[in-house]
C-alpha positions as MATLAB code, in Angstrom:
seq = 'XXXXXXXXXXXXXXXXXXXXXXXXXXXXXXXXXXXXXXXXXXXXXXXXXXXXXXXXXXXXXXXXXXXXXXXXXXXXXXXXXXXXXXXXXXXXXXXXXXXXXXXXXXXXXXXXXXXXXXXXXXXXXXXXXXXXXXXXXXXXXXXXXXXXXXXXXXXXXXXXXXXXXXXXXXXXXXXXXXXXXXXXXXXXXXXXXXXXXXXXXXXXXXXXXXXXXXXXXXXXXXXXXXXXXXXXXXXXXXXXXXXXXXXXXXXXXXXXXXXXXXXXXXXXXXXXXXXXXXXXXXXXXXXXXXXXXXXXXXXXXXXXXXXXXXXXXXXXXXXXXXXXXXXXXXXXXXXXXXXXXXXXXXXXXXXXXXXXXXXXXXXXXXXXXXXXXXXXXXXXXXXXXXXXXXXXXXXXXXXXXXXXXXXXXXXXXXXXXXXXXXXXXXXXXXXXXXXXXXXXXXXXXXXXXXXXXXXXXXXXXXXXXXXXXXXXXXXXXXXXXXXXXXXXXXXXXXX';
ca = [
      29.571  120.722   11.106;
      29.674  116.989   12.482;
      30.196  116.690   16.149;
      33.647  115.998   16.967;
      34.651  112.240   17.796;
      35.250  111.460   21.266;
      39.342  110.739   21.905;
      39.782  107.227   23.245;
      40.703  107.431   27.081;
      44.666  106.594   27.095;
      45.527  102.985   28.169;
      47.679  103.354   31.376;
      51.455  102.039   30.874;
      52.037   98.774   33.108;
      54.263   98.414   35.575;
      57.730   97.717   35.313;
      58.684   93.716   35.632;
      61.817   93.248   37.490;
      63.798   89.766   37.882;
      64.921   88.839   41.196;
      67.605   85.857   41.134;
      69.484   84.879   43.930;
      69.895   81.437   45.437;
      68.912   82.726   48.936;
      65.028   82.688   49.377;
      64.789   85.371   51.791;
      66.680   87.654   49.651;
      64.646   86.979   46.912;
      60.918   86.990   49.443;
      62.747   90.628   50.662;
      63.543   92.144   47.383;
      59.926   91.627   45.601;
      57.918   92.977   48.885;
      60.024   95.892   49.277;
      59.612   95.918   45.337;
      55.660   95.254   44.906;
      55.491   97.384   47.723;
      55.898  100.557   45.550;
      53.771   99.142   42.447;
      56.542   97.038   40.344;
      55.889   93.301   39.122;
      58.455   90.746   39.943;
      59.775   87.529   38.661;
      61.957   85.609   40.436;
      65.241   82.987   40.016;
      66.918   80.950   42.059;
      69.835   79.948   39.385;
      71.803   82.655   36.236;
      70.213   79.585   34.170;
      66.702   79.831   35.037;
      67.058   83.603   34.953;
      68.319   83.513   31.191;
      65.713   81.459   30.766;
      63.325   83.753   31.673;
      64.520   86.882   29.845;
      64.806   84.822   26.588;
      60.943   84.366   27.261;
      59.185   86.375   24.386;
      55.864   86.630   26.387;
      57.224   87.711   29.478;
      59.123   90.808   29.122;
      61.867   92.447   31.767;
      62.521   95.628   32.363;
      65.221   95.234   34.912;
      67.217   92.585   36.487;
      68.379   92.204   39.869;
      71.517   89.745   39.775;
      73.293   88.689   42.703;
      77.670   87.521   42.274;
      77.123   84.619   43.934;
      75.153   81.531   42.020;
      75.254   78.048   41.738;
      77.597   77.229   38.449;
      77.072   80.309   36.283;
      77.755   83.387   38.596;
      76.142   86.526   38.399;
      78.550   88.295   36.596;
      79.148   85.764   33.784;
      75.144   85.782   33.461;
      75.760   89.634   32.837;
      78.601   88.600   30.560;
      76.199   86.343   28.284;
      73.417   89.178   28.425;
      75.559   91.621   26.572;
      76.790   89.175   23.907;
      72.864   88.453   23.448;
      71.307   91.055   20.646;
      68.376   90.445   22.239;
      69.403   90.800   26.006;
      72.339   93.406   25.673;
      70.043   96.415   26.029;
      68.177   94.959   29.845;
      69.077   96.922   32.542;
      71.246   94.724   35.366;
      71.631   95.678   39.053;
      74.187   93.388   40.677;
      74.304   92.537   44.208;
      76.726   90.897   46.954;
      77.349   89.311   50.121;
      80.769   89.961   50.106;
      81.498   92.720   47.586;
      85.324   93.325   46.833;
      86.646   96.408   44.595;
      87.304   94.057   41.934;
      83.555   92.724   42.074;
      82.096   95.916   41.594;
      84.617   97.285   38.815;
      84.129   93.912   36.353;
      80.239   94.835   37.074;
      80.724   98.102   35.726;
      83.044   97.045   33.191;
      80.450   94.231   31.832;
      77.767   97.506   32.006;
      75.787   96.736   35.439;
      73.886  100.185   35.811;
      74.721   99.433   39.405;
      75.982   97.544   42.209;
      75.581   97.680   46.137;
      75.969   95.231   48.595;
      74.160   93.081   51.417;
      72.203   93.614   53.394;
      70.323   95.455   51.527;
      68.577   98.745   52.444;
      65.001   99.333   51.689;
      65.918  102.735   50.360;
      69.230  102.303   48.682;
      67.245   99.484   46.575;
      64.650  101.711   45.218;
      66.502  104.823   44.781;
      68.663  102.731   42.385;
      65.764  101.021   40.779;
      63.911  104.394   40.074;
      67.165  105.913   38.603;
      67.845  102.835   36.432;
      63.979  102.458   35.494;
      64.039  106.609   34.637;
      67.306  106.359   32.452;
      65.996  103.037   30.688;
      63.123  105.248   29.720;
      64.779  108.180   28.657;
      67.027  106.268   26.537;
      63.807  105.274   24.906;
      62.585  108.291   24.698;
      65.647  109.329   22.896;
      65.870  106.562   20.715;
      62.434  107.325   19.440;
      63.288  110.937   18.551;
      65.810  110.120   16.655;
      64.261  107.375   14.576;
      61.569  110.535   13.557;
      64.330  112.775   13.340;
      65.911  110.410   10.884;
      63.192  109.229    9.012;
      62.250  113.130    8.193;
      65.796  113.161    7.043;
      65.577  109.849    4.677;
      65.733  109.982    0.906;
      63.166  108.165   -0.887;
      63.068  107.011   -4.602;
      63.720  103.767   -6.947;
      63.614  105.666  -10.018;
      66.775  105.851  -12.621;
      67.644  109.479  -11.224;
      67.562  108.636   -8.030;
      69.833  105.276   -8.322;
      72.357  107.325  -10.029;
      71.993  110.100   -7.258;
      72.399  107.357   -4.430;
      75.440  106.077   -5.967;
      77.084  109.423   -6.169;
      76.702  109.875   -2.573;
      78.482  106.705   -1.596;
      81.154  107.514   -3.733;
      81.636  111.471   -2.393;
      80.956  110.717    1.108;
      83.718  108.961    2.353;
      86.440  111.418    0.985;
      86.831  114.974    1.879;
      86.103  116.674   -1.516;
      83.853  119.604   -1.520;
      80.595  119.037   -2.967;
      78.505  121.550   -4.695;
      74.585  120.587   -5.127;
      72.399  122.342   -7.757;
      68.761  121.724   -8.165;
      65.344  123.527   -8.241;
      64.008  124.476   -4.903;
      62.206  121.815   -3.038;
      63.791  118.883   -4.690;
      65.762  117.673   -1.487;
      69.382  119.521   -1.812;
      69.513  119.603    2.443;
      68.717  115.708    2.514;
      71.426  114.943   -0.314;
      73.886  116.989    2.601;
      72.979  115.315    5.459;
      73.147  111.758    3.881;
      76.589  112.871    2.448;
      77.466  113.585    6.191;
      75.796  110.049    7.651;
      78.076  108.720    5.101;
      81.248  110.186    5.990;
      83.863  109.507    9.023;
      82.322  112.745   10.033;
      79.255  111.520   11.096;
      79.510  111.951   14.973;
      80.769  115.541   14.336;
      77.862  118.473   13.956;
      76.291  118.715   11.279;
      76.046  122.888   11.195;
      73.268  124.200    8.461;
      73.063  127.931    7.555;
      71.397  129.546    4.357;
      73.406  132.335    2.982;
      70.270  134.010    1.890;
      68.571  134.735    5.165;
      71.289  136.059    6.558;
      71.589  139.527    6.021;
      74.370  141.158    3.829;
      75.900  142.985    6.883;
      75.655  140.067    9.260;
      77.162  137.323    6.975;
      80.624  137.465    8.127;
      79.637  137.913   11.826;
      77.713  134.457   11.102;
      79.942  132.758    9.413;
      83.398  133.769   11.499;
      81.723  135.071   15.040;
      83.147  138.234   16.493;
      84.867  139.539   19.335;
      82.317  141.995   21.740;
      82.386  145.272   20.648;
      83.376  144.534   17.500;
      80.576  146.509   16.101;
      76.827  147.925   17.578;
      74.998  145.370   19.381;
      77.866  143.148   19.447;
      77.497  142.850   23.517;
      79.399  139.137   24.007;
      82.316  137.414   21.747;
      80.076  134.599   19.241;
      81.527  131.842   17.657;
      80.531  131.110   14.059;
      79.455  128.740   12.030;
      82.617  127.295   11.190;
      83.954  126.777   14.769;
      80.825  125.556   15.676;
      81.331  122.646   13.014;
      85.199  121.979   13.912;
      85.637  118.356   13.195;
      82.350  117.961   11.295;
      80.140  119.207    8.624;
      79.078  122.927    7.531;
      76.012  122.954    4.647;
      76.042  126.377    2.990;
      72.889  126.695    1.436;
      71.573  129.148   -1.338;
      75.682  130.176   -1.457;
      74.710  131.722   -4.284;
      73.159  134.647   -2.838;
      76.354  135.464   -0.737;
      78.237  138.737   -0.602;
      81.237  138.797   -2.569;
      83.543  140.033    0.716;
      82.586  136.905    2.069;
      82.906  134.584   -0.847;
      86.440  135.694   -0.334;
      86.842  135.136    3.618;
      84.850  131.552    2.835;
      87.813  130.419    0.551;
      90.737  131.629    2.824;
      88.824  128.841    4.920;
      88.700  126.163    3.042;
      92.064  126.783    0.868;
      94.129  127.714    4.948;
      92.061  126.253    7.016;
      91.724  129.420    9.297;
      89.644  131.896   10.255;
      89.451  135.432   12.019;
      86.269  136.536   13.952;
      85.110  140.000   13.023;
      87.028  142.453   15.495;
      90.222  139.964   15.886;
      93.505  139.142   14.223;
      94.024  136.188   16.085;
      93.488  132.976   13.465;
      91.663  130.346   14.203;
      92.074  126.896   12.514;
      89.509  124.994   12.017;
      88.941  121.839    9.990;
      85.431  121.792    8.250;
      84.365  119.870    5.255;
      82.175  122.597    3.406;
      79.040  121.074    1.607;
      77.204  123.825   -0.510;
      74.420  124.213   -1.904;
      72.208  126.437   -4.726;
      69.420  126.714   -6.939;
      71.174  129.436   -9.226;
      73.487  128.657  -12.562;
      76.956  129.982  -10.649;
      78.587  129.230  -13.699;
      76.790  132.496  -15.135;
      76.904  134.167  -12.126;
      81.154  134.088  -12.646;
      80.614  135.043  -15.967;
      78.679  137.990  -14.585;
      80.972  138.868  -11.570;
      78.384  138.156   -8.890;
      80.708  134.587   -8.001;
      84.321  134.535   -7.594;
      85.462  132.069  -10.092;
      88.156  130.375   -7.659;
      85.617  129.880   -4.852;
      83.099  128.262   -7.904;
      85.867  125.481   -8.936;
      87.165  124.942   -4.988;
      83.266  124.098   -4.375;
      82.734  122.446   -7.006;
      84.698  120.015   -7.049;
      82.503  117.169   -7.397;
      78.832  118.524   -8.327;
      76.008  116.820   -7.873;
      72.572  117.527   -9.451;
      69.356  117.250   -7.589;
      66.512  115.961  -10.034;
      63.286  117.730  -10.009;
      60.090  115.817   -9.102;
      59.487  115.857  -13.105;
      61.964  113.794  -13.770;
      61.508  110.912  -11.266;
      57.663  110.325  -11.269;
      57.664  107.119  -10.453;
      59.053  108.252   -6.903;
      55.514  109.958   -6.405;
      53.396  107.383   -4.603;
      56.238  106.237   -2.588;
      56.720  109.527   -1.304;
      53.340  109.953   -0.753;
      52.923  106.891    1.250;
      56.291  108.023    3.240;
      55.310  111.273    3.678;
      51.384  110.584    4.767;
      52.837  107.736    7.580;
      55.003  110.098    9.258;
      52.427  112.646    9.413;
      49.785  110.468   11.087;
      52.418  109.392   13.153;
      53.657  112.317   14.430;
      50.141  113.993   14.846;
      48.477  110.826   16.478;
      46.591  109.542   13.379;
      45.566  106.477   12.170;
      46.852  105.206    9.303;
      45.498  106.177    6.260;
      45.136  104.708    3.092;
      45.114  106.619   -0.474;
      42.603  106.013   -2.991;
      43.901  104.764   -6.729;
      42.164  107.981   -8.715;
      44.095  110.741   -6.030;
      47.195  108.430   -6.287;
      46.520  108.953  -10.319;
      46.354  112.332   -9.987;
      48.957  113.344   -7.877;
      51.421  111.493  -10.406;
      49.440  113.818  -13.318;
      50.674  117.016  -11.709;
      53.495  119.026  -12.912;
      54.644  119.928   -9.252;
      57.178  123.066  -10.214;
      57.435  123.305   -6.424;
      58.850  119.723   -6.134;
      59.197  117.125   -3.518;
      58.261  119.873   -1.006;
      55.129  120.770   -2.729;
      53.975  117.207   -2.558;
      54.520  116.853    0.552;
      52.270  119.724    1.542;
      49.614  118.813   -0.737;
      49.858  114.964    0.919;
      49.730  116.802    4.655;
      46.732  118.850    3.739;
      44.720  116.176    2.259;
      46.005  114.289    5.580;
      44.193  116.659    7.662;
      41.156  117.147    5.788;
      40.251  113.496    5.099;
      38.526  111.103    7.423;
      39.204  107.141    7.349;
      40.781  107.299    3.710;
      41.845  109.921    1.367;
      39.834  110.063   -1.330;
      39.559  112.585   -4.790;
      37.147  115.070   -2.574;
      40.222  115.445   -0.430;
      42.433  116.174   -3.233;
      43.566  119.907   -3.413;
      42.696  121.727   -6.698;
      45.982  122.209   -8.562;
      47.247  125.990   -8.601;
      49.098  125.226  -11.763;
      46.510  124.108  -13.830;
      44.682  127.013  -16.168;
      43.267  125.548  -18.852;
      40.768  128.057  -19.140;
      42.445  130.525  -21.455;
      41.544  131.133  -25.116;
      44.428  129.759  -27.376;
      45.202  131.018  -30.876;
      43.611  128.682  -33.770;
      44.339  130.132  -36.555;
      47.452  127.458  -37.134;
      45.049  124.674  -36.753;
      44.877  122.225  -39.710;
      41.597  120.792  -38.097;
      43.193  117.328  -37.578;
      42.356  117.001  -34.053;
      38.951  115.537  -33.611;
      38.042  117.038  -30.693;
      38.683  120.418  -32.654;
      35.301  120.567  -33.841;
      33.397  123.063  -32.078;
      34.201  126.844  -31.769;
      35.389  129.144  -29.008;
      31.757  130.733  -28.987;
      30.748  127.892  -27.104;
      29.359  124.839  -29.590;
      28.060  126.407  -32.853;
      29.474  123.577  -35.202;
      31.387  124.917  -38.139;
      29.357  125.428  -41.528;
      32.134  123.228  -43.506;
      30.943  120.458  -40.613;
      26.486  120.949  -41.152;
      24.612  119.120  -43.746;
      24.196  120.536  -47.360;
      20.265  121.334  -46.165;
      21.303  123.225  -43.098;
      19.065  121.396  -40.877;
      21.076  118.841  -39.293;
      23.924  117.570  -37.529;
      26.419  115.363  -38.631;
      26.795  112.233  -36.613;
      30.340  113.254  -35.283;
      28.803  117.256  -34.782;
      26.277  115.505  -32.523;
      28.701  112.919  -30.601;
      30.968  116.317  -30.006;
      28.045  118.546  -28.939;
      27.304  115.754  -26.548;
      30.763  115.097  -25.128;
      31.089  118.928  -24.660;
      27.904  119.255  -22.782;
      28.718  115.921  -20.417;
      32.462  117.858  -19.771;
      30.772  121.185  -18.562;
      28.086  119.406  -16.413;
      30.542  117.519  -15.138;
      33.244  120.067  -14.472;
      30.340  122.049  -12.876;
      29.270  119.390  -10.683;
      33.255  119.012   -9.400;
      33.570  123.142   -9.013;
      35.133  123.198  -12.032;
      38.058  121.210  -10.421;
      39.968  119.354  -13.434;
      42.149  116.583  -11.404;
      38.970  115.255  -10.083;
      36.571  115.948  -13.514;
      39.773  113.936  -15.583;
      39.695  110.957  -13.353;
      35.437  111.079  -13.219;
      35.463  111.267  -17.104;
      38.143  108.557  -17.379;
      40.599  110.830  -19.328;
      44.352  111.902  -18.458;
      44.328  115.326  -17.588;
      46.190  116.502  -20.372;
      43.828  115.223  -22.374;
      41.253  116.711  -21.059;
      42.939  120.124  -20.945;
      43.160  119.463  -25.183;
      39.386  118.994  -24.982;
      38.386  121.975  -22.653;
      40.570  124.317  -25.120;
      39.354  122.318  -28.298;
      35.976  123.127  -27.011;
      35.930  126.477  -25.819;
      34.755  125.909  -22.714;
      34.869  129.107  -20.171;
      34.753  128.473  -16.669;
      31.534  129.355  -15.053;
      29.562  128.238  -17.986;
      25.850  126.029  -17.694;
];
């Protein structure tokens, strides 16, 4: 095993630059010792002018601003004023300041979004308790800000294909209104993101999103999910819950594998969304609530009505306008932009370095058949993430489960028109019909197929008998060389 490679010491943050402007010098000469005193940089300004100057300055960044009311020409508080007009300026931090502070003073401060405001003379203490608390919150904003640009971008759907077009069109159209939407698909192909960007879409989207999947829930705890209970409403019940749907009041509840719900509750679900009301288990007090109900399933619930396993009523008040989730087949061309989204937020969020995939593992992720979907990818993308060094290459490419081309297939139907067809399942004796009228040697075209079969075994050998990375060594699609290694006969383990 190679020795592990020494972490780079982390680069210490530098201190905070704060801007000092006031037209009194000793103000100023007070603030930034009191100020570089405990470790921060300062700027300084004697006029709102020079100080906008300064925070327009693209090499010398801000991270607070001391103002005081009083200026030459531009005051203090129609510097702030400009600031927040600025796209570039609206997001500094301000602290204003005065010599003769009135009520009215401080509330336009706060009004124009000072983070604070104190007056003269100024208190060594009061000054940096206020700069620490507006220097902390600056930085938890941040923090915050970050979080939910990840939290988003795991959320984002990706794809340019024809499928996908249509799909994003759908959701523009559906989001806005407060139809029910039903979304069918294959597992893994993304029915949670269609939800959520129906939601971002909607006049709902400052109201909670609320997620629950019908199928982990057990049969006997459904309704106690769904509608909370009262305590004591039944063993274990020791305080009063509330449910899903009060929990999404106002917002957005995503019922997920609803196809795997009890029929008892199918029936309390569509009281909700027909009355608008709900009863917690143990309680005959009604609740209202108002919930837009986006649901979700990988099961045909048009046979499950015809089989009594889905109340018919609760099928067409979901459905209302359906929307299909395409499988992975069907959109290909998405692949290696998924890839390249999924790999970047993996190395991101695990302290990686970028990563770049090589063109043959790029090839033969888009040969796949991934029946698990956009979630299967992205599992095989975050495993060859983890196991590759500087670049991903084929040797970091996961054999394919799905693949088994191994397996004897019937010839008998055959009509011998394939020409890789040639050899038998023995393992290379060439067919009589195919050796020359003296018996004692090949054909041209027995010999070229003898050949290619022996090159495919060594080099399926050589790979571990790994056929992604044999078809793209060979220079072959892998279907094609799936025809060749059942043409051929070829067993694995063989040479």
């Amino acid at each position: 095993m190679a020795e592990p490679t020494p972490t780079a010491p982390q680069t210490a943050r530098p201190p905070s630059t704060i801007l000092v402007v006031d037209d009194e010098k000793n103000i100023r000469r007070t603030l930034q010792m009191v100020l570089e005193g405990e470790g921060y940089a300062t700027l300084e300004a004697e006029t709102a002018e020079q100080a906008l100057a300064i925070l327009s300055a693209p090499d010398r960044p801000v991270d607070l601003a001391i103002f005081d009311v009083k200026l030459p020409k531009m005051s203090g508080l129609e510097a702030l004023e400009k600031m927040r007009a600025d796209d570039a300026l609206k997001t500094t931090p301000v602290i204003v300041i005065s010599g003769h502070a009135t009520v009215h003073d401080a509330v336009n401060a706060i009004k124009l979004g000072a983070a604070d405001f104190f007056e003269k003379p100024l208190a060594r203490e009061r000054v940096l308790v206020s700069v620490r608390n507006v220097l902390a919150r600056e930085a938890l904003s941040r923090e915050v800000t970050g979080l939910r640009a990840i939290v988003s971008r795991k959320h984002e759907m990706i794809g340019a294909s024809t499928p996908m077009r249509k799909l994003f069109a759908e959701i523009e159209k559906v989001a806005p209104t407060k139809a029910g939407v039903l979304i069918t698909g294959e597992s893994g192909t993304g029915k949670e993101l269609i939800s959520r960007a129906i939601h971002m879409l909607s006049p709902r989207k400052e109201a909670p999103f609320i997620k629950v999947n019908c199928a982990a829930i057990p049969r006997e705890l459904i309704e106690s999910e769904l509608f909370g209970h009262e305590k004591g409403s039944f063993t274990g019940a020791q305080a009063r819950k509330r449910g899903f749907f009060e929990q999404a009041h106002g917002g957005t509840l995503f019922m997920d594998e609803i196809g795997d719900m009890d029929l008892t509750a199918q029936a309390k679900v569509l009281r909700a969304l027909q009355q608008g009301e709900i009863s917690r288990v143990g309680s005959e007090h009604v609740i209202h609530v108002d919930v837009r109900v986006l649901a979700a399933t990988n099961k045909d619930l048009e046979a499950e009505v015809r089989a009594g396993r889905f109340r018919e009523d609760l099928y067409f008040r979901l459905a209302v306008f359906p929307v299909k989730s395409p499988p992975l087949r069907d959109r290909v061309e998405d692949i290696p932009l998924l890839a390249h989204s999924f790999l970047e937020a993996f190395c991101v969020e695990n302290g990686m370095k970028p990563k770049p995939i090589d063109e043959p593992v790029m090839r033969a992720l888009i040969a796949r058949k991934w029946p698990g979907n956009v979630r299967e990818l992205k599992n095989v993308v975050e495993r060859m993430a983890i196991l590759s060094n500087e670049r991903i290459t084929i040797a970091d490419l996961p054999e394919d489960p799905h693949a088994n081309p191994f397996e004897e297939e019937d010839a008998a139907g055959d009509d011998g028109a394939d020409e890789g067809d040639v050899l038998g399942p023995a393992g290379g004796t060439p067919r009589p019909a195919q050796v020359g009228a003296a018996g004692a040697r090949l054909t041209l075209r027995d010999h070229r197929d003898r050949a290619e079969r022996g090159y495919i075994v060594e080099t399926l050998r050589e790979l571990e008998w790994n056929i992604s990375r044999a078809a793209i060594v060979l220079g072959v699609e892998r279907t094609n060389l799936h025809k060749k290694i059942r043409s051929y006969g070829i067993k694995r383990g063989e040479g």
